[in-house]
BAPA-79632 format. One line per field, with one value per residue (C-alpha): residue number from 1; residue in one letter; x, y, z. Coordinates in steps of 0.1 Angstrom, whole numbers, padded with zeros to 4 digits. Example, Ala and Ser with C-alpha at 12.3 -4.5 7.8 and 13.67 -1.06 7.14 Angstrom:
BEGIN
k	[1,2]
r	[a,s]
east	[0123,0137]
north	[-0045,-0011]
up	[0078,0071]
//
This chain:
BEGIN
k	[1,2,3,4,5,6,7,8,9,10,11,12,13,14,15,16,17,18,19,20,21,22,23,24,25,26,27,28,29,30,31,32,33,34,35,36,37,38,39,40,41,42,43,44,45,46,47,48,49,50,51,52,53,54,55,56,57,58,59,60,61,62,63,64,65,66,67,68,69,70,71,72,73,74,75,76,77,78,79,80,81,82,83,84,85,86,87,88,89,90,91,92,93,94,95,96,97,98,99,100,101,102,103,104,105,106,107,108,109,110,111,112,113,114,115,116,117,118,119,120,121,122,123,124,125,126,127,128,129,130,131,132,133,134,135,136,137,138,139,140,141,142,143,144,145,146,147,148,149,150,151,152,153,154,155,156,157,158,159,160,161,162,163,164,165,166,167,168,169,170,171,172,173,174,175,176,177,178,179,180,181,182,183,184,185,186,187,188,189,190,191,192,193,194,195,196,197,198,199,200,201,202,203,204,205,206,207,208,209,210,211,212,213,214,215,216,217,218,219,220,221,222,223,224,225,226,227,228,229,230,231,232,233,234,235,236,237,238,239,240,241,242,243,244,245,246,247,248,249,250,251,252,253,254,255,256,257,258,259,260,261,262,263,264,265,266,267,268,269,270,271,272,273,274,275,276,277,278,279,280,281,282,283,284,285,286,287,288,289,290,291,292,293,294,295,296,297,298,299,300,301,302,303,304,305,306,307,308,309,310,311,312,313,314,315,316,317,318,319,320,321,322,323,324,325,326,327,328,329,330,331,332,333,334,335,336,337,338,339,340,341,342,343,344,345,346,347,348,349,350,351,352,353,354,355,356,357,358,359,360,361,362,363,364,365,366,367,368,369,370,371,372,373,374,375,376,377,378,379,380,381,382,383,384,385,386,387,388,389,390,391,392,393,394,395,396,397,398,399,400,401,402,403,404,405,406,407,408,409,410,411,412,413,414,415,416,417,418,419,420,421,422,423,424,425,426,427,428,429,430,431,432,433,434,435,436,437,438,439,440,441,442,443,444,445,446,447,448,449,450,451,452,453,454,455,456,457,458,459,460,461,462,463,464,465,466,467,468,469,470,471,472,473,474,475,476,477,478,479,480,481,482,483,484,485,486,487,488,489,490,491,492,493,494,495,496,497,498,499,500,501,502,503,504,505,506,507,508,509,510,511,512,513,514,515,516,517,518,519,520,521,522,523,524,525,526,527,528,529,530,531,532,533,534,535,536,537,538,539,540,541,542,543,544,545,546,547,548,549,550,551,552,553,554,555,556,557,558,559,560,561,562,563,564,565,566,567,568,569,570,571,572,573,574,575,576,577,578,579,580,581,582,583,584,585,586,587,588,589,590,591,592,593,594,595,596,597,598,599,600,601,602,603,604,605,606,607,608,609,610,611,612,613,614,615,616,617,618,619,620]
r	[x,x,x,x,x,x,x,x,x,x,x,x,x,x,x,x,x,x,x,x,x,x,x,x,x,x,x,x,x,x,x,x,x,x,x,x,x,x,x,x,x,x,x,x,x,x,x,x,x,x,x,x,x,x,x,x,x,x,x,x,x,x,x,x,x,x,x,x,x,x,x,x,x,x,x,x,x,x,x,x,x,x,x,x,x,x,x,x,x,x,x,x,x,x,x,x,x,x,x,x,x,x,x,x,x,x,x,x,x,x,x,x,x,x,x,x,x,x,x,x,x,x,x,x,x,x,x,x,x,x,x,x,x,x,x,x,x,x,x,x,x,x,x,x,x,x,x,x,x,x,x,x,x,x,x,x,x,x,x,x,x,x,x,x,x,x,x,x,x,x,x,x,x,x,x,x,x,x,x,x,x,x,x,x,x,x,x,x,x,x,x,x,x,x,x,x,x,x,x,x,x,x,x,x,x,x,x,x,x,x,x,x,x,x,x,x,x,x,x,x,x,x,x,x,x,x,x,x,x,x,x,x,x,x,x,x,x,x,x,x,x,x,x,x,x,x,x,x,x,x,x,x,x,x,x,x,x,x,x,x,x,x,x,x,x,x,x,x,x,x,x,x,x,x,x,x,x,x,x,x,x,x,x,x,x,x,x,x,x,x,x,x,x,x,x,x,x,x,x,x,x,x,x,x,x,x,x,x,x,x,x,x,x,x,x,x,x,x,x,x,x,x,x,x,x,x,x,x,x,x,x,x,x,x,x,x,x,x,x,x,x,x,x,x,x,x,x,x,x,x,x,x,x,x,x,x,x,x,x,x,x,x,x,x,x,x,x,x,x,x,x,x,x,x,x,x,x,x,x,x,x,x,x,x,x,x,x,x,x,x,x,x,x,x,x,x,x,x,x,x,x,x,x,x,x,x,x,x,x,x,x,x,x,x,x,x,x,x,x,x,x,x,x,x,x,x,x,x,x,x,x,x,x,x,x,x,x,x,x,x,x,x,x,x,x,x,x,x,x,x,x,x,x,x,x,x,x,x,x,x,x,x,x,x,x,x,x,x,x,x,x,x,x,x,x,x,x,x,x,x,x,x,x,x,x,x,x,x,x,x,x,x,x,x,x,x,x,x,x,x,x,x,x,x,x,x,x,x,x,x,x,x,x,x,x,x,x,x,x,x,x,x,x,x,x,x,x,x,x,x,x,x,x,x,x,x,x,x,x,x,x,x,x,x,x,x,x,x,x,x,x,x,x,x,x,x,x,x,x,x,x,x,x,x,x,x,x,x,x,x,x,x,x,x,x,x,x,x,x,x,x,x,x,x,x,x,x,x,x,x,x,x,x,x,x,x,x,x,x,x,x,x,x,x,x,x,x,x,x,x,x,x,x,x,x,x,x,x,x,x]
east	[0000,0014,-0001,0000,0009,0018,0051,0066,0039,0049,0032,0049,0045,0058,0053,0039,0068,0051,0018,0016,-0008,-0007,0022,0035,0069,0068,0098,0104,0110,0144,0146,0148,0127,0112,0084,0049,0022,-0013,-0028,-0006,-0020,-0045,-0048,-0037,-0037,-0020,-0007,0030,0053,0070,0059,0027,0035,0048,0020,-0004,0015,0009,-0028,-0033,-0018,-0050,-0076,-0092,-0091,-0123,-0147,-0134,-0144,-0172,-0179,-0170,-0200,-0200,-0194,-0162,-0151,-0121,-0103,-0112,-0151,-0140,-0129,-0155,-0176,-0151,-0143,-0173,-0183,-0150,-0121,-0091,-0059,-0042,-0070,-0082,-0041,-0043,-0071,-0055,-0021,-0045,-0064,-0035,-0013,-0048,-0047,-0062,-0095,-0096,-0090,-0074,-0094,-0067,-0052,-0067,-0099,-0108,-0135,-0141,-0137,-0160,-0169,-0166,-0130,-0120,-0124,-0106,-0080,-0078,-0080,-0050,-0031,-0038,-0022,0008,0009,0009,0031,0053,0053,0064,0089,0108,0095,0114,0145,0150,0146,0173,0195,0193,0205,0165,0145,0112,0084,0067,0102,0107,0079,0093,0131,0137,0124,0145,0177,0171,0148,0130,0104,0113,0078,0075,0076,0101,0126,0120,0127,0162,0170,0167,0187,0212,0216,0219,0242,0264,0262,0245,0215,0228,0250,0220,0200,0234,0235,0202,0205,0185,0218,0221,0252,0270,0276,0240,0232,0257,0244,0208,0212,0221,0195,0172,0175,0188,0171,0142,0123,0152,0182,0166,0149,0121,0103,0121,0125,0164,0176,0178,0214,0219,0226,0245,0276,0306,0329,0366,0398,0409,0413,0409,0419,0404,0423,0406,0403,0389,0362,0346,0317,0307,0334,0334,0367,0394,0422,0438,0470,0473,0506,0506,0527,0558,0563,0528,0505,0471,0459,0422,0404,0371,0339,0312,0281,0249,0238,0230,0204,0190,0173,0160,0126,0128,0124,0156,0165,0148,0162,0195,0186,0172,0204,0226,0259,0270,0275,0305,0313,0340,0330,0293,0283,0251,0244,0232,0216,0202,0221,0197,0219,0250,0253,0251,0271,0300,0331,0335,0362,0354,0328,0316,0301,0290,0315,0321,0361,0386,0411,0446,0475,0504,0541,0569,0578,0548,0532,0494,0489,0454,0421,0389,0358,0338,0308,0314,0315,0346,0359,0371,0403,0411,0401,0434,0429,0454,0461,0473,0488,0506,0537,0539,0536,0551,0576,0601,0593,0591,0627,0625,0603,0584,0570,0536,0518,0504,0540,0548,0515,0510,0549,0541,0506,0525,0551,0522,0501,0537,0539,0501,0509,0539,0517,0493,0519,0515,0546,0568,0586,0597,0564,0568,0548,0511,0491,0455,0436,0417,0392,0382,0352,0348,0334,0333,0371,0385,0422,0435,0457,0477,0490,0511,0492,0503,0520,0521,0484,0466,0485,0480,0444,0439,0462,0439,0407,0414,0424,0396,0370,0391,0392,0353,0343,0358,0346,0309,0317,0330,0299,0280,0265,0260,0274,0282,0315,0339,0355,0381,0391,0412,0412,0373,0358,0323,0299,0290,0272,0297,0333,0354,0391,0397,0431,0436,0438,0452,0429,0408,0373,0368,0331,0333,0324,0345,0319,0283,0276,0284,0277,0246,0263,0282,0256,0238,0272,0278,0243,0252,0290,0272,0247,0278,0295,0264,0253,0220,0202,0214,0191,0197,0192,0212,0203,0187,0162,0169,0205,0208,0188,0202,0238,0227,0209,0241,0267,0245,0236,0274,0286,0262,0276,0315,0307,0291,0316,0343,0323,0324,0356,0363,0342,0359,0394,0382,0372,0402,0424,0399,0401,0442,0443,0463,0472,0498,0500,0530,0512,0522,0514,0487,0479,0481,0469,0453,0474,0475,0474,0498,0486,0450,0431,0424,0427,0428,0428,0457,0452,0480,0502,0527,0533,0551,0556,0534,0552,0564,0565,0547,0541,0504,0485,0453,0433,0394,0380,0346,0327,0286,0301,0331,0354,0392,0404,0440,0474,0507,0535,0565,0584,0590,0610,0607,0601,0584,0555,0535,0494,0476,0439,0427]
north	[0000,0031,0072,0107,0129,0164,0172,0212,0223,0201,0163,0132,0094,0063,0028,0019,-0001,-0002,0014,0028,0039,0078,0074,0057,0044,0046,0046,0063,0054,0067,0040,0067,0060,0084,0084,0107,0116,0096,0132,0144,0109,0125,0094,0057,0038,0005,0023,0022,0049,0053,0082,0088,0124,0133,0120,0135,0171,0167,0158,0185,0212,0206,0211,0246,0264,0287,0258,0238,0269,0270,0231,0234,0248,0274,0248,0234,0198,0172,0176,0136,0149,0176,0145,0122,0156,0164,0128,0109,0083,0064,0086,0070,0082,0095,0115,0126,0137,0161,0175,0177,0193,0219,0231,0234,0253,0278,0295,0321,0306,0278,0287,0255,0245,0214,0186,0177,0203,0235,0261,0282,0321,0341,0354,0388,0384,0362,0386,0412,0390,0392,0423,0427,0396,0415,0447,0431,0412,0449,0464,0439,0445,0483,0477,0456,0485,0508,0483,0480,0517,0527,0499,0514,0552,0567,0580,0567,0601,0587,0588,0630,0641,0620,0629,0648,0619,0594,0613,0622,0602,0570,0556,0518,0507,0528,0510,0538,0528,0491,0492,0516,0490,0462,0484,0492,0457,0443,0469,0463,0501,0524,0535,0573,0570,0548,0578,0598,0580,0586,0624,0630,0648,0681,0692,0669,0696,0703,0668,0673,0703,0695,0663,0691,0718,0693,0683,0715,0743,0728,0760,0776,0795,0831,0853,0855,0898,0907,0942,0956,0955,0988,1005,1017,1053,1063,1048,1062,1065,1048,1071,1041,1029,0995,0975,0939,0908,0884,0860,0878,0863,0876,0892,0890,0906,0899,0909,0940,0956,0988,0999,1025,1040,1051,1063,1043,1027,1005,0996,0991,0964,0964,0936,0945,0922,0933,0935,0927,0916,0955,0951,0916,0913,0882,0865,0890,0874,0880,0862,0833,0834,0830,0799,0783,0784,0788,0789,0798,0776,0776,0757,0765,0791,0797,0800,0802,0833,0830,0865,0882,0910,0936,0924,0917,0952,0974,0953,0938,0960,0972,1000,1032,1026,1037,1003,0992,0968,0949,0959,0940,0965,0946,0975,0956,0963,0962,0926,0919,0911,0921,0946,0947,0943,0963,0953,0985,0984,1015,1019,1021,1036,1005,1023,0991,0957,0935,0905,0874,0877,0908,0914,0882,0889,0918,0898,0862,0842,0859,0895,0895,0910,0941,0963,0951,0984,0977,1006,0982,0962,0978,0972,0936,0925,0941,0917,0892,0895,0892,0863,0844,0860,0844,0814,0808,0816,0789,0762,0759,0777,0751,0762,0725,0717,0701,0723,0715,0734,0748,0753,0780,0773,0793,0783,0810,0799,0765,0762,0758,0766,0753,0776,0765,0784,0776,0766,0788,0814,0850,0861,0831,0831,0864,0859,0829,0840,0872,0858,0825,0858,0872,0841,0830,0864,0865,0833,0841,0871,0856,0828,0856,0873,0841,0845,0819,0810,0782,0768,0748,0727,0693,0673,0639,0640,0648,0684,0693,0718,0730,0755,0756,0774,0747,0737,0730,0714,0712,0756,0753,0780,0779,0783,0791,0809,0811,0850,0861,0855,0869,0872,0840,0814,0819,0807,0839,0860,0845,0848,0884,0891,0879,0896,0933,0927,0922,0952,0973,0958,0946,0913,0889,0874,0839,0828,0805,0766,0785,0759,0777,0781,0746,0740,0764,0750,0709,0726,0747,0716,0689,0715,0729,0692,0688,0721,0709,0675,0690,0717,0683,0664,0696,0702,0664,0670,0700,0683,0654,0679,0696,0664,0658,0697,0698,0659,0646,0608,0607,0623,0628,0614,0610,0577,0583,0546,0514,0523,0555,0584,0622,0637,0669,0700,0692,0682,0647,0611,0582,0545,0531,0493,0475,0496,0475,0481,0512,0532,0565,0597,0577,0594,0575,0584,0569,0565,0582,0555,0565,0598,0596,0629,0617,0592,0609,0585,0579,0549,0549,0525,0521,0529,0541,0550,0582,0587,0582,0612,0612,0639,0650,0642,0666,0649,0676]
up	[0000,-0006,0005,-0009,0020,0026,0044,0047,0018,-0007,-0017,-0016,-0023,-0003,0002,0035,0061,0089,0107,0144,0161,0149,0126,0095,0086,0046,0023,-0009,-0044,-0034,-0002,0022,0049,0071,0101,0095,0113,0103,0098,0072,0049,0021,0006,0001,-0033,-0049,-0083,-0083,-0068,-0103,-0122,-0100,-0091,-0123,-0139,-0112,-0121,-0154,-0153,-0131,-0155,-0176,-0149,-0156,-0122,-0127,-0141,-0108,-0087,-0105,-0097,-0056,-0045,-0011,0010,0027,0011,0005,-0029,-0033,-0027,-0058,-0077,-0077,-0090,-0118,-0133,-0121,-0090,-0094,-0101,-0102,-0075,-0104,-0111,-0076,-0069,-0092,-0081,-0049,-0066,-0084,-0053,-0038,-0065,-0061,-0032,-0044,-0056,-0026,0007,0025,0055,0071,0059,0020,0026,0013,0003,-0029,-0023,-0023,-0060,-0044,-0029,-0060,-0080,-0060,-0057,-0094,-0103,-0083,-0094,-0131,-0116,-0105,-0139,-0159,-0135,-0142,-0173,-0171,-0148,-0174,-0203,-0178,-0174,-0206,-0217,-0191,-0199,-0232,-0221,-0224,-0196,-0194,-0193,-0162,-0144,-0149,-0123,-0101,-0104,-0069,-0051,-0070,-0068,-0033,-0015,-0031,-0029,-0026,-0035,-0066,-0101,-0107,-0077,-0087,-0125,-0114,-0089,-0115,-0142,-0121,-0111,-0145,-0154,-0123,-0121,-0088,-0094,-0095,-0125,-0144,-0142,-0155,-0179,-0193,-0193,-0157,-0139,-0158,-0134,-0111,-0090,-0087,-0081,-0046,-0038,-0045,-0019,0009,-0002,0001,0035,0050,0029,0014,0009,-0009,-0001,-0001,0031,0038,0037,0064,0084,0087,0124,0139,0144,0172,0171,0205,0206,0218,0188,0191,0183,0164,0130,0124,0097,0090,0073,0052,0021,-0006,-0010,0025,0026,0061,0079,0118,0130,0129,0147,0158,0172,0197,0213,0249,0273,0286,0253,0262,0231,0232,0213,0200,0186,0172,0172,0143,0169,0147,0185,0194,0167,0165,0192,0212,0193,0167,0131,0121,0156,0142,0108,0124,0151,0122,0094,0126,0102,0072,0048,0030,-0001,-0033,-0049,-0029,0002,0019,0045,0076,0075,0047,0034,0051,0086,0071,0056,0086,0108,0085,0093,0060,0046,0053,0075,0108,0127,0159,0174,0205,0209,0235,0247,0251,0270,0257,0276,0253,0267,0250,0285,0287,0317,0310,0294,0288,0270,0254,0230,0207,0172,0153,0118,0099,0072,0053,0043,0039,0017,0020,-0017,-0021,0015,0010,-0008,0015,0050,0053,0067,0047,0056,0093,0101,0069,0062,0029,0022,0027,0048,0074,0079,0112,0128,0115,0127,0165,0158,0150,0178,0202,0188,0191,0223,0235,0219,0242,0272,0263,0260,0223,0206,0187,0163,0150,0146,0109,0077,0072,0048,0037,0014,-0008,-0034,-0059,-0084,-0116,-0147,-0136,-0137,-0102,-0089,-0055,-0035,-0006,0023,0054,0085,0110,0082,0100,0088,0099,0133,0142,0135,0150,0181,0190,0185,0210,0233,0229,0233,0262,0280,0273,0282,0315,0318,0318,0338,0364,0365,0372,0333,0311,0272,0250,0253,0228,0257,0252,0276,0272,0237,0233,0217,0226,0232,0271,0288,0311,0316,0310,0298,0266,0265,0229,0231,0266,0278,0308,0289,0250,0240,0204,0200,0171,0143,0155,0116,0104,0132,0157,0187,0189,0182,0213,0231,0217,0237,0269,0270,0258,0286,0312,0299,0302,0329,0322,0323,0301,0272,0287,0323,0344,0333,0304,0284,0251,0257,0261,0227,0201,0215,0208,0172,0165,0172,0151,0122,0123,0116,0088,0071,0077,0065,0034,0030,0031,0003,-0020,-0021,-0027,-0056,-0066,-0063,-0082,-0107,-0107,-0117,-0147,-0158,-0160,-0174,-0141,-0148,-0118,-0087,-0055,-0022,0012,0032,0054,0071,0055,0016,0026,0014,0011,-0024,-0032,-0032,-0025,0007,-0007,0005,-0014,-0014,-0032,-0048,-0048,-0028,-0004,0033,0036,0068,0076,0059,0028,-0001,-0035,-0067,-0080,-0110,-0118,-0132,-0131,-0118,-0107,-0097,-0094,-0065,-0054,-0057,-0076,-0085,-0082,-0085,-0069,-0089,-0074,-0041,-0045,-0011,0026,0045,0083,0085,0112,0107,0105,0120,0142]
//
């Protein structure tokens, strides 16, 4: 005797062994032999194992579904009830298997009510269910009409209106999404450059900007209407002229400096803070504008504003111009000792603009012991003397400290030139110098009065953001509010607010264990990220860009880690294939082999050692 039974979802034959009460040994036509549960039997016959599901599969493939639906009635029955109806009072296994293979290759038609039983759908719900199944069968078919047409370099029309979203954010259920997916699979290719490919990506620099736009500025770069702040009219007005030094592509200009002499051979010192705080006040709209960009953005060759130009005007300390500024008063002994500090919110007469391009030549490594005949020499080499000076105090003057460099983009007419300079060259040093003297001094200088800020802090290796005065090791100051940049970064513009109200001696903006403090500093840090990591991709791009616009095939690199090194005269690391094991601060020569700008990548070889040279890294 031998039984059809069902075991995991699928039928099977065997010959009975043995019989238990409950279970069955059988054996196959194979002569595997197995144990199974009485209840999964459907039925037992005599015909020979050999061929008797095959040939049950193949009668079955005849059986027409919808007249057997049609023949089941409402009622629940056994597919061997179904056969006796379909073939007649004596139908034989053979015949009442595949009725028992069809049923079950039909769910949708017969619902299965246990072992062998089942019940018709409802003609209702049938023909839902095939409407839908007719959906999915035309769907199909577009998705491979779409397939193909990408495959073929054409996008499809229905794919246009739905571009942004493809690009940026799919869909994953979308026909669209689905049909990409599939190209880009049988293409080996990502999805992105499929869609290149087929004419969708107009710029590639768009494309990169469009994915940040998108999340960070989705209603558009531009301001809204928005009323000017109010300048403030009675100032005192500074006997100084200050002078400001910049790139020259500053627009936003937050910081200057003027040079007094007084008695005893003493210098005063003044660093000058643009104060847009004395007219963007607390919950205004242009307040809000700024807690909501919090930073500008910066980018080669554009840049995103935090303010509108309606607040960047009337505070940015432009040439010739009168402006309100929040000024740090340094009396500075000829040891270059400080003897002491004032804070004063005045306005001051900015003289000049100095730009790093053209003040360069004049003020450098090289000119620092003659006078190099630029008008501003004197004053920037006393500067200079000083920042070195401060430096020294904080425990961070080394003059062995090996060369590391930055870099300058500059983005016209598409074409983009790199420019290095010398990290910690005269200008950028006596910038940086004054202005960690002047967040320090004012950082304390709240914390002193018992008012709060937002602090840069580090401690055992980590930077973060605090509401509290506290170290940052890395500087090797006591406390470190950023304050310098009130135009271009919102944290010191809410810092700016709380040092005037110390000086005036008023009530700050922001309480002690101030909620809002606390939130425009976690907004600022995660949002200021964001912008650095964007900034970082674009001017991978822009490098990339640049060894496909002068036709590079082989670049000098230095040997970051293990295959990772540093490319020449750009900020740009690369994975090297094939490079052997070579000590950090090697110097290699590699090959430029594929330059890839939609995904930002470079595919690059090993080819020579150019020479071994020990530099210092430069992760900070």
């Amino acid at each position: 005797m031998n039984v059809l039974f069902e075991e995991e979802g699928n039928f099977k034959v065997a010959s009975i062994m043995a019989e238990n009460p409950g279970s069955l040994q059988v054996e196959s036509i194979s002569g595997k032999r197995s144990k199974i549960k009485s209840a999964n039997v459907l039925m037992r016959f005599d015909q020979a194992l050999a061929g008797f599901l095959e040939s049950a599969n193949a009668e079955a493939e005849g059986l027409d579904i919808p007249f057997l639906w049609e023949c089941s009635g409402e009622d629940e029955f056994g597919f061997e009830e179904l056969a006796v109806e379909y073939y007649g009072p004596k139908p034989t296994p053979l015949q009442s298997a595949a009725i028992a293979v069809r049923l079950h290759s039909a769910p949708m038609y017969f619902y299965r009510k246990g072992k062998g039983r089942y019940k018709a759908a409802p003609e209702e719900t049938l023909q839902a269910a095939l409407a839908g199944l007719e959906k999915k069968r035309l769907q199909a078919e577009k998705v491979a009409q779409f397939v193909e047409s990408l495959k073929s370099g054409k996008l499809p029309e229905e794919f246009k209106p739905r571009m942004d979203a493809l690009l940026y954010d799919p869909d994953k259920n979308t026909l669209e999404w689905k049909a990409l997916e599939q190209a880009a699979i049988e293409t080996n290719q990502h999805q992105v450059r499929v869609l290149e490919q087929c004419g969708a990506i107009a710029s590639i620099h768009d494309y990169h900007l469009g994915a940040f736009l998108r999340e960070y500025f989705a209603e558009g770069c531009g301001f809204p209407e928005i009323e000017p702040p109010v300048e403030p009219q009675d100032l005192p007005r500074a006997e100084v002229e200050a002078f400001s030094i910049d790139d020259s592509t500053t627009t936003e200009i937050d910081d200057a400096f003027s040079l007094q002499a007084l008695a005893d051979g003493v210098t005063r010192v003044g660093i000058h803070i643009a104060a847009p705080a004395l007219g963007i006040l607390p919950d205004s709209p242009l307040d809000a504008v700024a807690l909501h960009r919090l930073s500008t953005v910066y980018m080669p060759g554009n840049k995103i504003t935090m303010l509108p130009e309606v607040a960047i005007q009337p505070f940015s300390l432009n040439e010739g111009e009168w402006r309100p500024a929040l000024s740090l008063y340094l009396d500075v002994a000829p040891d270059l000792s400080i003897l002491q500090r004032q804070t004063k919110v005045e306005q001051i007469k900015v003289v000049a603009n100095l730009r790093h391009d053209t003040l360069e030549p004049y003020f450098n490594e090289n000119t620092l012991e003659q006078d190099s005949g630029h008008p501003y020499w004197q004053k920037l080499v006393f500067l200079f003397q000083l920042a070195e000076s401060l430096e020294k105090g904080r425990g961070k003057y080394d003059p062995t400290r090996p060369v590391q460099l930055d870099y300058n983009f500059y983005v016209k007419d598409g074409k983009v030139s790199i420019i290095s300079r010398r990290r910690g060259s005269p200008m950028d040093k006596l910038v940086a110098e004054l202005m960690i003297e002047a967040n320090s001094h004012w950082g304390g200088l709240l914390a002193e009065h018992n008012v709060p800020g937002i602090y840069r802090a580090q401690n055992g290796g980590k930077v973060y953001m605090t509401v509290k005065a506290e170290p940052h090791q890395g500087l090797g100051v006591n406390q470190y509010s950023w304050s310098t940049s009130p135009l271009r970064r919102a944290v010191d513009l809410v810092n700016q607010r709380q040092i005037i109200a110390v000086v005036n001696q008023e009530e700050p903006s922001y309480k002690q264990n101030s909620d809002e403090l606390a939130v425009v500093m976690r907004n600022f840090d995660q949002t200021y990220n964001a912008y650095n990591e964007f900034q970082g991709r674009m001017e991978r791009y822009w490098c990339l860009q640049y060894l496909l616009q002068e036709d590079i095939k082989e670049v000098a690199a230095t040997v970051w880690r293990e295959n990772l090194v540093r490319v020449d005269n750009m900020p740009l690391m690369v994975k090297v294939h094939g490079m052997p094991e070579l000590p950090s601060g090697s110097r290699v020569v590699i090959e430029i082999q594929k330059v890839d700008t939609l995904l930002v990548e470079l595919d690059s070889r090993f080819k020579a050692v150019e020479q071994a040279a020990t530099v210092e890294s430069e992760a900070a």
